[in-house]
Structures are given as structure tokens and as C-alpha cells.
C-alpha positions in Angstrom: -31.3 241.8 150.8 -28.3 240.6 148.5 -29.5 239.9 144.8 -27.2 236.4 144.7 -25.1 234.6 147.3 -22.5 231.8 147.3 -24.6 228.6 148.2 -27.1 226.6 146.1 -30.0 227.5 148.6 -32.7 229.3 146.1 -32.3 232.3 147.7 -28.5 232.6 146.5 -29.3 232.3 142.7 -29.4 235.3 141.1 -32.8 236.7 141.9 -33.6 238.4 138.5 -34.1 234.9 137.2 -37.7 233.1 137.7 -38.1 230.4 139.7 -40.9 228.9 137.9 -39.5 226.0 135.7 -42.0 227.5 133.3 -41.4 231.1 132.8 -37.7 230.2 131.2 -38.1 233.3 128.8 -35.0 234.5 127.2 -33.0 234.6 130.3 -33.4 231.1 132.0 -35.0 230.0 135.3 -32.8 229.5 138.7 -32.5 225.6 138.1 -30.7 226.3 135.1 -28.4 228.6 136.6 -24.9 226.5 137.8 -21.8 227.4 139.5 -18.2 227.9 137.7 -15.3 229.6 138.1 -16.2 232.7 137.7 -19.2 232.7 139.1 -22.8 232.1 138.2 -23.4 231.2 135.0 -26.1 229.9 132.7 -26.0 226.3 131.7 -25.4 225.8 128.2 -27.0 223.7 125.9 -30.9 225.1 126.4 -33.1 227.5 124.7 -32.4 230.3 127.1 -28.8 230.2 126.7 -29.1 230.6 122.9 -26.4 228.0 122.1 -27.3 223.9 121.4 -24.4 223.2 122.0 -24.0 222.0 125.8 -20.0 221.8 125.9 -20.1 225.4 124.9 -18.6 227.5 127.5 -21.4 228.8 130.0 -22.3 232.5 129.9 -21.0 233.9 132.8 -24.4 236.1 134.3 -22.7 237.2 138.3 -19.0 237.3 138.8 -18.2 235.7 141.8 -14.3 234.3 142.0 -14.1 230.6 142.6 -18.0 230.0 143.7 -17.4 226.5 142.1 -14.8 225.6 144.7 -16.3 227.8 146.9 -19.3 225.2 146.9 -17.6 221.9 147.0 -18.3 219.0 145.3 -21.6 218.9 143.2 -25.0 218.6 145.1 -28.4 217.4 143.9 -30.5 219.8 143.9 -33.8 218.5 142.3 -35.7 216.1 141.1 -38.2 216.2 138.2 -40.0 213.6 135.6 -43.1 214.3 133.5 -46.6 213.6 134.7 -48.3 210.2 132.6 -49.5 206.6 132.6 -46.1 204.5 131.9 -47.6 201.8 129.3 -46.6 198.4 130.3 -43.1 197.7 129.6 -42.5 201.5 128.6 -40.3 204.0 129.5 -39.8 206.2 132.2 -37.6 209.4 133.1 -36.2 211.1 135.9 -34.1 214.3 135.5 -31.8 214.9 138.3 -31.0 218.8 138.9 -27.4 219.5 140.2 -25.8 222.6 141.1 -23.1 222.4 138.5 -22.4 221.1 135.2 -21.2 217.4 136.1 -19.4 214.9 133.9 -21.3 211.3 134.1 -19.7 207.8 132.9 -21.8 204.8 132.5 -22.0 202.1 130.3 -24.6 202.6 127.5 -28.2 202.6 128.5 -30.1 199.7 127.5 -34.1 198.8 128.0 -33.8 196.0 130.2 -32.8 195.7 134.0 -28.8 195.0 133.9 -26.9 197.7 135.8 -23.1 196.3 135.1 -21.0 199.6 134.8 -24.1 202.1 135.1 -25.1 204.9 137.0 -29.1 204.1 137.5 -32.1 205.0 140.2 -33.9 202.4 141.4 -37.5 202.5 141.7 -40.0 200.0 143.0 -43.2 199.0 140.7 -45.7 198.8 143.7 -49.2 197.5 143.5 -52.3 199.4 143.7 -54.2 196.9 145.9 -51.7 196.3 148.6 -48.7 198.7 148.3 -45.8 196.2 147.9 -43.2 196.0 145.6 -44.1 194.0 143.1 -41.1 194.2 140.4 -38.3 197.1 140.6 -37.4 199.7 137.9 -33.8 200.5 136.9 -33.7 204.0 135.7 -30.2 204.5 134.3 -28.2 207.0 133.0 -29.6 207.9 129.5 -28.1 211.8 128.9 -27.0 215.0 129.3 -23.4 214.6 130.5 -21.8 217.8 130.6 -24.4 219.7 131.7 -26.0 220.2 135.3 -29.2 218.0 134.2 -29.0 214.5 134.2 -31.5 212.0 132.8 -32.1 208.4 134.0 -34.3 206.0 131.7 -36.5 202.9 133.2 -37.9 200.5 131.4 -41.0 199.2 133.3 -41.1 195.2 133.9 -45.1 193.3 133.0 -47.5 194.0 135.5 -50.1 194.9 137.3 -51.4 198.4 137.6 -48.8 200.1 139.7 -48.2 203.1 141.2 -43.7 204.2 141.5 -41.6 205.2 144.2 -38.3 205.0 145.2 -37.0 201.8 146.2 -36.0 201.5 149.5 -38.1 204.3 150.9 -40.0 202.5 152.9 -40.8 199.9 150.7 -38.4 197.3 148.8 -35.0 196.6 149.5 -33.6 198.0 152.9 -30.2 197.4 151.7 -30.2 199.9 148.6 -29.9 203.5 148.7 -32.5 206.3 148.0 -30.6 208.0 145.2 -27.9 207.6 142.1 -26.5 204.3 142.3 -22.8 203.7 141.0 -22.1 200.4 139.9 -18.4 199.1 138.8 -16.6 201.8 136.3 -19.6 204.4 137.1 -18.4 207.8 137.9 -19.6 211.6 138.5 -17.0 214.5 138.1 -17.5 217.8 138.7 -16.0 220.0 135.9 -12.5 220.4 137.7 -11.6 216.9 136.8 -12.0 216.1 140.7 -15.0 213.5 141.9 -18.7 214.5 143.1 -18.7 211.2 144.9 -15.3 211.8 146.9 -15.7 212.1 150.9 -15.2 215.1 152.0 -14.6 216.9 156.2 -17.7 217.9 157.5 -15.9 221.4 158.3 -15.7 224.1 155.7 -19.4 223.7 153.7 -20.2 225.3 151.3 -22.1 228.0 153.9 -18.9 229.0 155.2 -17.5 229.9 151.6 -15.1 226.3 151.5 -15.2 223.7 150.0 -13.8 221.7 152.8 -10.9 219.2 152.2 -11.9 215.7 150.5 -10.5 212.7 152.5 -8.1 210.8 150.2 -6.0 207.6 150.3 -2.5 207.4 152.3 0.1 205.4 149.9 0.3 202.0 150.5 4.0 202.2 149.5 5.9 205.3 148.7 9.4 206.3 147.5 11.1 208.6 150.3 13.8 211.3 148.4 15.9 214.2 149.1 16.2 217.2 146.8 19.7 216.5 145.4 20.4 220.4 144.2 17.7 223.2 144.2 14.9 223.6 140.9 14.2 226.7 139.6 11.5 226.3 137.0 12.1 222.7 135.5 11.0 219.6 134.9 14.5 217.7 135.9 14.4 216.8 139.3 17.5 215.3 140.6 17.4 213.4 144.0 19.1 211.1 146.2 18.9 209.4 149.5 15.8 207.1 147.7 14.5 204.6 150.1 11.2 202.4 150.3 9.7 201.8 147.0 10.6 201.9 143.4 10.6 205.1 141.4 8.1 204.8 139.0 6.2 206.4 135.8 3.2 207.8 137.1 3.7 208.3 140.8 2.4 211.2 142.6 5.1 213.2 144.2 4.4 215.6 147.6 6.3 217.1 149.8 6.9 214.9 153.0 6.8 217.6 155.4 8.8 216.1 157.7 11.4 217.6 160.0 11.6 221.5 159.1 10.6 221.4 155.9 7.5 223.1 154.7 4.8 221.5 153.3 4.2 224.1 150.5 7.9 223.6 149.5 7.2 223.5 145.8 5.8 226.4 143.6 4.4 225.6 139.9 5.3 228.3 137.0 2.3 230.3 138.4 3.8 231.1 142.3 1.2 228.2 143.5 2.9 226.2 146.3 -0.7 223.8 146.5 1.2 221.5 144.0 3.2 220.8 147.2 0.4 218.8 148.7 -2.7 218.4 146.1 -1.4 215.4 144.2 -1.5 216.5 140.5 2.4 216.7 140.4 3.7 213.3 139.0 6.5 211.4 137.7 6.5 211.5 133.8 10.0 209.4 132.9 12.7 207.6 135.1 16.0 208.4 134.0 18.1 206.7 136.7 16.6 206.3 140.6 18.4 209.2 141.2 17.2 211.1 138.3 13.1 212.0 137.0 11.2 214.0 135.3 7.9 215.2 136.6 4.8 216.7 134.8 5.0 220.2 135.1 8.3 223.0 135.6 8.7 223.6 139.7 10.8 225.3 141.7 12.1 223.5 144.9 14.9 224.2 147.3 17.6 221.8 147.9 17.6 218.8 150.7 13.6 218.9 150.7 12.4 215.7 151.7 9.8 214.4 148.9 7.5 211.5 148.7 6.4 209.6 145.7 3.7 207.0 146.0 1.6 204.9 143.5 -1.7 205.5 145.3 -1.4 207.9 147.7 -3.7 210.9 147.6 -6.4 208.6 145.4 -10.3 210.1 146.2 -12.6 207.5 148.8 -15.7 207.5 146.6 -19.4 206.2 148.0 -20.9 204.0 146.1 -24.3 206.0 146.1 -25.3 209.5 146.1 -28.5 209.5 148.5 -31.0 212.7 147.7 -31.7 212.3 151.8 -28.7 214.1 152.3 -28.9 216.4 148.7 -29.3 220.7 149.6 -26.3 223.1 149.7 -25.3 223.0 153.3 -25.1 220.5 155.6 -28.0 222.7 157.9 -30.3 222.7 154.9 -30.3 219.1 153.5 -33.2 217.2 153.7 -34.8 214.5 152.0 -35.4 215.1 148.6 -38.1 213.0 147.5 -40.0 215.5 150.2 -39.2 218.6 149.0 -40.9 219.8 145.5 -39.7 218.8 142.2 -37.8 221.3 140.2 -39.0 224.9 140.0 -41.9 223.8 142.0 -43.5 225.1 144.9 -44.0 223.6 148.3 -47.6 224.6 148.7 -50.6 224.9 146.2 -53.1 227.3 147.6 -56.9 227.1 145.7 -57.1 230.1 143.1 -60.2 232.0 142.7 -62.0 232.0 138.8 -61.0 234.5 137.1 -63.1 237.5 136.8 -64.6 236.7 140.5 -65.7 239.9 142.1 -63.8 241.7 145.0 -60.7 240.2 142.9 -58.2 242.6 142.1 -56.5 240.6 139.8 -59.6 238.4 138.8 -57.5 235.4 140.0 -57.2 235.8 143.7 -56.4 232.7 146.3 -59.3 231.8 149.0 -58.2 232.3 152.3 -59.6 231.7 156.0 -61.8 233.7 157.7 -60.6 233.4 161.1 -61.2 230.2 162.2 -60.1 230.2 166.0 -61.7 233.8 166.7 -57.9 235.2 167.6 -57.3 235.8 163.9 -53.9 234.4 164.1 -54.9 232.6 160.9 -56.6 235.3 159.5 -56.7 235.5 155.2 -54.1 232.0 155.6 -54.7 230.8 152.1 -56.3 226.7 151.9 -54.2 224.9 149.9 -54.9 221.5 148.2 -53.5 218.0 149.5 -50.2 216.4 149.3 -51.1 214.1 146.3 -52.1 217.7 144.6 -49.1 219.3 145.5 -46.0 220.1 143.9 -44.1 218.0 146.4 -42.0 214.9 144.7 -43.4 212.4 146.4 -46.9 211.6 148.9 -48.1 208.6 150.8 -51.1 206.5 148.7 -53.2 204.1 150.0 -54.0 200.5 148.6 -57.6 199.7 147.6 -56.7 196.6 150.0 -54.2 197.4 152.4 -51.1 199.2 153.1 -49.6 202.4 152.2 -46.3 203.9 150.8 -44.7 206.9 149.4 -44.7 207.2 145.3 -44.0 209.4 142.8 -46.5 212.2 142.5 -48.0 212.5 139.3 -47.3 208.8 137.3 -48.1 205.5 137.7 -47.6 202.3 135.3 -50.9 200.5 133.6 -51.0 197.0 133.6 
């Protein structure tokens, strides 16, 4: 069995880390380990990592070359809160468990219900006697940019005794999604400057060691050009034969590809030829329209055919990040809000007192006896109910009528 592998599944983290949320010790827990560069490494910024500081550079535990790109864009991962009784008009907060440090902009949090600019969950305040929405709850983006834990802040509207749960599972509005919620200027980056909320090809997931390639926007208006005299290593680039739009400051130049002319024509001062095609080469200064300088020294042959564009090769971002979809492969992802919360476990099985006799340990599990008389669930440990469990959320029923799915362990007083 391999001790790490090169998904977020739990069995790929580093298996001489706990799994237990609890039993951080000096070394950390799996939902704190996060994928970089070089490999797994351990987030920065907590106890176990020894450091406060949570821009620090992550301590690198398993080397494993490009396992962040390997992985794609950021996934959620888990989903975590702490158990109480939300006093009326307090606060609540969610923690949102990605598998890699992930840059977050939002506009400032504030205690009230306005989402203008904000990353935020929404959760619906649902009443105890018939299990409807009552008022929502805007949890949004409070800290922990930078690092692969996010928190989200609600402040809870007046009320009556309520129990949470996410809005639009099965209760509220149809129209909003399960999940992070990116209104206006709102943003999540994964630390290579590149979007977690970009669209991406369904082929090459993260289980078959790609990333796969994000969909991006085809200019609306772009510069055609010729190579007018081959670069080696500069930042001049001479050209003629410009037709279409204007050459600009700040347009993204590619290679056009057309006619026998490779699409990895151009190589960066590192032998790269992606510059050709990934967008990050631009225009810098416009001597003449037969004359630029672009961002970074290349070398190109003459009589290539180039484009340069204004929008081209911009990221489609959703709007939402849904935890239905959130796991490490597309095979894997489920639901989130019914899988366990962070470092949790998916079944709760009843312990034996310690010190009970014919117990090894003195804290053994009660198990079945048979029950069928084919043994097939022979010494099956009994484990408690969903609203017991570790799970994130479980279906409650109202004193009156109806029943929904809330948030396991909270609820708001009236």
C-alpha cells in the first residue's frame, strides 16, 4: 500500500499523519496537509507547523513534482463549524477545508445581511415547529486568506427557535446554490495566480495525474502579425503585416498556429515553449504598430504568424462553488453536506465503559451477535443515529410538521 498519492482522496495524504482533527500533535492532521509545488506540504500558519505566520512558505513533508498542478484547480474538501446554541442575533462560523492554500477576495465582512462584493454561504434559519425557512443567514468571508482554511461569519436575523441548514437544500430558495457564493469583485485563486472558479475539460482529473485544460475566452478582436526578423532572447519584437485590431499596451500575444507554423513557436529564457499558447506573454509598450515590447525576453523564428488580443484567453468563472460537486476526482465527488465534517468519521459505533470485563483495551465497541443466524453480520459493531453522527448534516423533524436537513450539532435560540 503506497504511504501518499497524488489526489486529495484521504487515502493519498501522507499516512503518518492522523486523521483525527484532534490528535494534531506536533506534526499536524491530514486536513492540514495541502498540495504545492513540490509536493505535500504542511499548511502554515497553525500550531503544528511551528510558524504564526500563514504567508510563510509551507514545510514541504513528501516531494512529489508539480502535485499542485497535478491536482487542478482547488477543491473543497470539508466542512466544519463548532457545536452551540447561536444566541439571537449572534454569530455563527463555518470553516471550509480546501486542498490547497487559496487566495480569497471579498469585501470586508460586516454583521448584517449585505453580500455586495462578498464571498458568503447562505444558510436558512428554519423553524422548529414546521421546518420552513423562516429568515436566511449570510455567512461571509471573515478569514484566513492564504491559507487552505477558510472562514465564513453569519450574523443570525430575530427569531424564533431555529434549527440551520443550507439554503437551498431542500428548503429555501431553489434558485441559489449549495455552496460559496461569489458576488460582484469576489474571487478565489489558487496560489499560482490562476482561478479556483475557472471551468475546466472534464478530461484529465486530478486521478489521472492532470490538471486538465481550463476553458478560456476567444478574443473578441485581435491584432493578426508576422514575425518581422527572428528573436533570440529579447524583449523587442519587431512585426509587420498587422491587420484587425489596434496594437495595444496590455494585450496578450499567442502564437496563431495557422498554416505551418507551430503552436509552441516561442521559448521563454527557460527553453519553455507554453508561453506560446498560455497567455501570460503580453504587450508592455507600443513603439510604432510595427514595433513592441512584450513582458518577458523570447526567442521566435522569423515570419511566425502571432495574435494579440485584449481578452482573449480570459478564465470563464461560475459564479458558485457547490460542495455537491466538492471531492478530488470527478468518480469520488459527492455531496458534502452528507459526508462528515472535517477529520470526522462516517460512523459512530457505541463504546464499551472502560474497565468492562472481556475488554482488552477496557474500551471495546458492542457489536452484533449474529442476528440472521448466517453470521454474515457477526461482531458488526451498532453505531448511533445520523443526528449522533459525525456526518455534516441529518434530516430533523418539526414538533408540527415537516422535515429538512440541518446542520448537525447547532441551532439558534429565539
Amino acid at each position: 500500500m503506497p504511504l501518499w498519492g497524488t489526489t486529495t482522496a484521504a487515502g493519498d495524504k501522507p499516512k503518518f499523519l492522523p486523521v483525527d482533527k484532534n490528535a494534531v500533535g506536533s506534526t499536524g492532521s491530514r486536513e492540514h496537509a495541502i498540495a504545492v509545488a513540490g509536493g505535500w506540504g504542511l499548511s502554515p500558519g497553525i500550531a503544528a507547523s511551528g510558524n504564526d505566520n500563514k504567508d510563510a512558505m509551507p514545510e514541504v513533508l513528501v516531494c512529489v513534482k508539480n502535485l499542485a498542478t497535478f491536482m487542478g484547480s482547488a477543491s473543497v474538501i470539508g466542512v466544519d463549524w463548532t457545536d452551540a446554541t447561536v444566541t439571537d442575533t449572534g454569530t455563527f462560523d463555518i470553516t471550509v477545508t480546501f486542498d490547497e492554500a487559496v487566495d480569497i477576495t471579498s469585501a470586508a465582512w460586516t454583521a448584517d445581511q449585505v453580500v455586495t462584493n462578498k464571498a458568503y454561504i447562505l444558510l436558512s434559519r428554519i423553524g422548529k415547529t414546521d421546518m420552513v425557512e423562516d429568515t436566511t443567514m449570510a455567512c461571509q468571508y471573515y478569514s484566513g486568506d492564504g491559507s487552505n482554511q477558510i472562514v465564513f461569519r453569519g450574523t443570525a436575523q430575530t427569531g424564533d427557535a431555529a434549527y440551520l441548514g443550507f439554503n437551498s437544500a431542500g428548503v429555501g430558495d431553489t434558485d441559489v446554490i449549495t455552496g460559496i457564493i461569489f458576488n460582484g469583485s469576489a474571487a478565489l485563486d489558487d496560489e499560482d495566480g490562476y482561478s479556483a472558479i475557472g471551468i475546466r475539460k472534464e478530461a484529465g482529473t486530478a486521478a489521472a495525474g492532470t490538471a486538465g485544460d481550463k476553458i478560456i475566452a476567444d478574443g473578441s478582436a485581435a491584432a493578426s502579425m508576422t514575425v518581422n526578423g527572428a528573436l533570440d532572447q529579447s524583449t523587442t519584437l519587431v512585426i509587420d503585416g498587422v491587420s484587425g485590431a489596434t496594437l495595444a499596451v496590455g494585450q496578450v500575444v499567442t502564437v496563431n498556429g495557422a498554416g505551418s507554423a507551430p503552436a509552441s513557436s516561442i521559448t521563454d529564457a527557460d527553453g519553455n515553449t507554453g508561453i506560446s499558447t498560455d497567455n501570460s506573454l503580453t504587450i508592455t509598450a507600443v513603439a510604432s504598430q510595427t514595433s513592441v515590447t512584450v513582458s518577458e525576453k523570447i526567442t521566435v523564428a522569423d515570419n511566425i504568424v502571432l495574435l494579440a488580443s485584449t481578452n482573449g484567453g480570459g478564465e470563464m468563472l461560475v459564479d458558485a462553488l457547490s460542495f455537491v460537486v466538492a471531492g478530488p476526482t470527478f468518480a469520488s465527488r459527492s455531496d458534502i453536506s452528507l459526508i462528515t465534517r472535517t477529520g470526522m468519521d462516517t460512523s459512530v459505533a457505541i463504546q464499551l465503559e472502560t474497565g468492562t470485563p472481556n475488554s482488552d483495551t477496557g474500551n471495546g465497541r458492542l457489536v452484533i451477535n449474529a442476528s440472521d443466524g448466517s453470521a454474515s453480520n457477526v461482531d458488526s459493531p451498532i453505531v448511533v443515529e445520523a443526528y449522533l453522527n459525525d456526518v455534516s448534516t441529518y434530516q430533523a423533524s418539526g414538533s408540527s410538521s415537516g422535515t429538512a436537513y440541518v446542520l448537525k450539532g447547532v441551532d439558534v435560540s429565539a
